[in-house]
N, C-alpha and C positions, 0 to 999 in steps of 0.2 A: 504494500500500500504506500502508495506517495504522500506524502506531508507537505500541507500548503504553507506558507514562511507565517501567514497568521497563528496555524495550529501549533510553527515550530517557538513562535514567540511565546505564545500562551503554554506550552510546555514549561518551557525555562521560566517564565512570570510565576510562574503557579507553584513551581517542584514538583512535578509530576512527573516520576520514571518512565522512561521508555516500554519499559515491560507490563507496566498497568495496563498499557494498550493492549498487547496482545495478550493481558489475561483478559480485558475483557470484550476480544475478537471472539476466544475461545470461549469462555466460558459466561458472558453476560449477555443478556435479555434486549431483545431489539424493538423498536418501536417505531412507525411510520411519523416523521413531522416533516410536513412539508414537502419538498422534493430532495428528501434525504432520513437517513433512520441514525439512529441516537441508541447506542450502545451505554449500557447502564448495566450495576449488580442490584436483582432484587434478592428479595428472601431467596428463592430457588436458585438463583445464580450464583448464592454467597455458600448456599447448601453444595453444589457443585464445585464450587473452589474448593470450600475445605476436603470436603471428599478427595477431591485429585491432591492435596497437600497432604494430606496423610493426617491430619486432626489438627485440631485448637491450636495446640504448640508449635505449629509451623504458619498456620492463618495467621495468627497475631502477629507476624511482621508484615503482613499486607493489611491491617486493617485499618490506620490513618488513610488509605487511598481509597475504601469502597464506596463514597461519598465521591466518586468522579461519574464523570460521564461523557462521552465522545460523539460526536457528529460527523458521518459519513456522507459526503454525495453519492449520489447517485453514479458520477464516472468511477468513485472506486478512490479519494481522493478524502482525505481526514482534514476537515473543513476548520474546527475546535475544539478544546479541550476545555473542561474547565470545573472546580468541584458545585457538588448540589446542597443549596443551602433551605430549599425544600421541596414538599412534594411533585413529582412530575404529574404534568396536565394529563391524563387521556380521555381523549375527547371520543 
């Protein structure tokens, strides 16, 4: 996935690891907004991480980050990053 220099700023603004992304390619919750979907950990997605992490004791070094959330275009292109300070909309 390519990274647009806005997503690569709001990485580095925010402290958000490069690997957050691809845990949550792999392992979080999609959601259509707009002409693009918004990658996010809910319950089920945070129940998936731990499970592939092997328990609690290895989750808790990823858990300051599962309050992010990612915006994908539609070309395939990581639009921004940035954490969630509340509930998401679904309409």
């Amino acid at each position: 996935m390519s990274v647009t220099h806005h997503a690569a700023a709001r990485l580095q603004q925010r402290a958000i690891p490069p690997f957050i992304i691809e845990l949550l390619e792999r392992f979080g919750s999609v959601m259509r907004c707009g002409g693009a979907e918004q990658l996010f950990f809910n319950k089920a997605a945070r129940k998936r991480l731990e499970r592939h992490m092997g328990g609690r004791r290895s989750f808790r070094h990823v858990e300051p980050w599962l309050n992010v959330y990612v915006v994908i275009g539609d070309n395939g292109n990581l639009v921004t990053v940035a954490h969630r300070s509340r509930r998401l909309n679904r309409a």
